[in-house]
KEMIRO-945786 format. One record per residue (C-alpha): x, y, z; residue in one letter; residue number from 1. Coordinates in pm, 1 decimal, decimal comma. Layout:
      east     north        up  type  seq
         X         Y         Z     A  NUM
...
***
This chain:
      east     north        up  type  seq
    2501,2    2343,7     979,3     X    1
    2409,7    2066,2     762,6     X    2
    2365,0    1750,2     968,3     X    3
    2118,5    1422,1     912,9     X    4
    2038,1    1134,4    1117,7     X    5
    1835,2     874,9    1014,5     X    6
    1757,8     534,2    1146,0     X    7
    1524,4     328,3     904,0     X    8
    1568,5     -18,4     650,7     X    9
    1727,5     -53,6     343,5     X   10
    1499,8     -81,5      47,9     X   11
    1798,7    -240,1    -173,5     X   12
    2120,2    -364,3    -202,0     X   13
    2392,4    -141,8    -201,8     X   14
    2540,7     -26,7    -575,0     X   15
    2876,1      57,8    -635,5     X   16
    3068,3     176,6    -882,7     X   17
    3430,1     314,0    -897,4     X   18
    3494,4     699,1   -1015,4     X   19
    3745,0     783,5   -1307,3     X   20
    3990,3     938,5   -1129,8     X   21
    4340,4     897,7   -1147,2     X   22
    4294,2     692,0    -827,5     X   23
    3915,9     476,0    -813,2     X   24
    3694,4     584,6    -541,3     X   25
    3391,9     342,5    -443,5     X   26
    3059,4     549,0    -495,7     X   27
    2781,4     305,9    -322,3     X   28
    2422,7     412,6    -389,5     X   29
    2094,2     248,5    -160,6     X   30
    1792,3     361,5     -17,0     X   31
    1629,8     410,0     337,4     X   32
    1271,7     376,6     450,7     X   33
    1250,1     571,5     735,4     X   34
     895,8     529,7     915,9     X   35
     722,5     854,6     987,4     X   36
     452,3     904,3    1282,2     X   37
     158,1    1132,9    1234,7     X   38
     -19,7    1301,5    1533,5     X   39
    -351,5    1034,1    1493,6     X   40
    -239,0     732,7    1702,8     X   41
    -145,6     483,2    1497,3     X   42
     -99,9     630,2    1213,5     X   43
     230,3     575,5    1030,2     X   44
     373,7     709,2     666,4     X   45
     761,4     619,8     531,9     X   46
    1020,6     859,9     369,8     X   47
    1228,2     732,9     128,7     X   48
    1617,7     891,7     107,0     X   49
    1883,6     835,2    -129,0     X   50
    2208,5     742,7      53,5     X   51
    2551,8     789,4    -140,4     X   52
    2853,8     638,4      99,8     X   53
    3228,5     684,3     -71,8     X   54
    3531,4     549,5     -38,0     X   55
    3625,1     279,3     218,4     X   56
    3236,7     297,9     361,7     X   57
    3074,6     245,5      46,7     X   58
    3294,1     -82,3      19,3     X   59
    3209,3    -166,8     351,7     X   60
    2774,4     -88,0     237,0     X   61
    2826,8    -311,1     -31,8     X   62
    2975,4    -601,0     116,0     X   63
    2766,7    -583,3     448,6     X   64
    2420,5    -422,8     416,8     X   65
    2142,0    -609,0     270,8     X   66
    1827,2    -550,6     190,4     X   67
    1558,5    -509,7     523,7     X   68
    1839,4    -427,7     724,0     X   69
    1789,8    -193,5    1010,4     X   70
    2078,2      59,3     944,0     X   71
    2107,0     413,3    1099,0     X   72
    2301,9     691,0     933,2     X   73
    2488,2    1034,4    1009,5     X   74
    2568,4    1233,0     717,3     X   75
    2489,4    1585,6     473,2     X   76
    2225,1    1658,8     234,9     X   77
    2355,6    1737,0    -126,8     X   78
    2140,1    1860,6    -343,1     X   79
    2223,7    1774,2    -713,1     X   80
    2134,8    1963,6   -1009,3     X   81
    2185,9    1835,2   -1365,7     X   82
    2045,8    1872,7   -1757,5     X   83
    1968,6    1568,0   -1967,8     X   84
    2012,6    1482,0   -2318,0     X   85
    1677,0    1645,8   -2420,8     X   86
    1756,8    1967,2   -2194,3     X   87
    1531,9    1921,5   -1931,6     X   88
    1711,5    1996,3   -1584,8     X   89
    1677,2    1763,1   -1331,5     X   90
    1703,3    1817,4    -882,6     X   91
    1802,6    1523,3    -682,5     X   92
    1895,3    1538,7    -264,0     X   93
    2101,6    1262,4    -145,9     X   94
    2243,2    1214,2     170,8     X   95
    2589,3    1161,8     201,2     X   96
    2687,7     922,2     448,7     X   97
    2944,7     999,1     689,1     X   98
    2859,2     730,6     959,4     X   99
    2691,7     379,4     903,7     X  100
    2606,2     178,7    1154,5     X  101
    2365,9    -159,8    1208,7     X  102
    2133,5     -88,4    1404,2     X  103
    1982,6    -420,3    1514,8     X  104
    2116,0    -767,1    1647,5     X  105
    2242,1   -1005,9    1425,0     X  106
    1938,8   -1275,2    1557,2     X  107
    1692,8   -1030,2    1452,9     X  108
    1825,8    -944,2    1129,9     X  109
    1872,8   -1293,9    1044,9     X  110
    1497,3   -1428,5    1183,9     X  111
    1402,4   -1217,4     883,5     X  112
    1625,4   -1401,5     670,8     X  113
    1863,8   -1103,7     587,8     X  114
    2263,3   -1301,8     604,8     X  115
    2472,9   -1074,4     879,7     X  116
    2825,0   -1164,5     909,0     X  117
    2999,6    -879,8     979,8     X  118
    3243,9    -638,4    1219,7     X  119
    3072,9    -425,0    1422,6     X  120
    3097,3    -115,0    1266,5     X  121
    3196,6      68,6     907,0     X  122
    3545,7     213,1     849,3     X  123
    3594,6     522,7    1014,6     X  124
    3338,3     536,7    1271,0     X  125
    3423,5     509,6    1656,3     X  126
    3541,4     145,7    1789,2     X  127
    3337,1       6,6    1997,7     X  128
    3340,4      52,4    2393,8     X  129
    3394,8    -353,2    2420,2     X  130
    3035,9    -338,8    2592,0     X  131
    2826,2    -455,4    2277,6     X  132
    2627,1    -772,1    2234,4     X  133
    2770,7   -1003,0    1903,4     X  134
    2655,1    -858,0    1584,2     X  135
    2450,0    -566,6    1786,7     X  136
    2582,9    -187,9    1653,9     X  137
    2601,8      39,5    2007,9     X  138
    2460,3     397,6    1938,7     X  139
    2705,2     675,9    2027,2     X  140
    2518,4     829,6    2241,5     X  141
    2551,9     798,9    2632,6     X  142
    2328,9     630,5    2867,1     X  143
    2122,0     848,8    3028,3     X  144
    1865,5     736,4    3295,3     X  145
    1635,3     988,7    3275,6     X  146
    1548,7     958,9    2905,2     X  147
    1202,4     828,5    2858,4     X  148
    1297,3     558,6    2611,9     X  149
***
């Protein structure tokens, strides 16, 4: 099984470009911090992915994510290999977005001066259950009252 979640803020705009092909796919490209905790309290560290969307979600990155945003993502790693000009070979792991979601209010993401103004969720994710705040992306995940959190 190769499954990711991640929930962090986006360290740059998305990129797109379109592929070749007989018929143009969107490739967007943009980054995740993703805070890590450490067992001293208090202690904190960030992990940095690269996030590759296609198709109709990568237009959907581009024209609604912004830098700062609090985004959380359900995808693949993909590890790719590749040789350069001067035949040195090169490894890169990207994750491979397969769900996009915001994952914070629209107040808070624009108190911070990032510009929301968006639908609720990416193409080909779940509609909403009609029970989420304006501008606020609901997790999928059901309520359960004995979680800690």
């Amino acid at each position: 099984m190769n499954k990711v979640i991640l929930m962090g803020r986006l360290t740059r705009d998305p990129e797109v470009r379109y592929s070749q092909s007989a018929t143009p796919v969107a490739v967007a490209r943009y980054g995740l911090a993703v805070r890590r905790q450490f067992a001293r309290q208090g202690e904190q560290d960030v992990d940095f992915f690269n996030i590759v969307s296609f198709g109709k979600a990568g237009e959907f990155a581009e024209k609604f994510f912004r830098k700062g945003q609090m985004v959380s993502i359900v995808g693949r790693l993909q590890v790719n290999t590749w040789e350069d000009q001067q035949k040195v070979k090169h490894t890169s792991v990207d994750v491979v977005a397969e769900e996009q979601h915001f994952a914070e209010s629209r107040t808070s993401s624009e108190s911070r001066g990032v510009m929301v103004d968006s639908p609720i969720s990416s193409p080909g994710t779940a509609p909403s259950s009609g029970n989420s705040v304006e501008g606020f992306m609901p997790t999928q995940i059901e309520e359960d009252d004995d979680l800690p959190f």
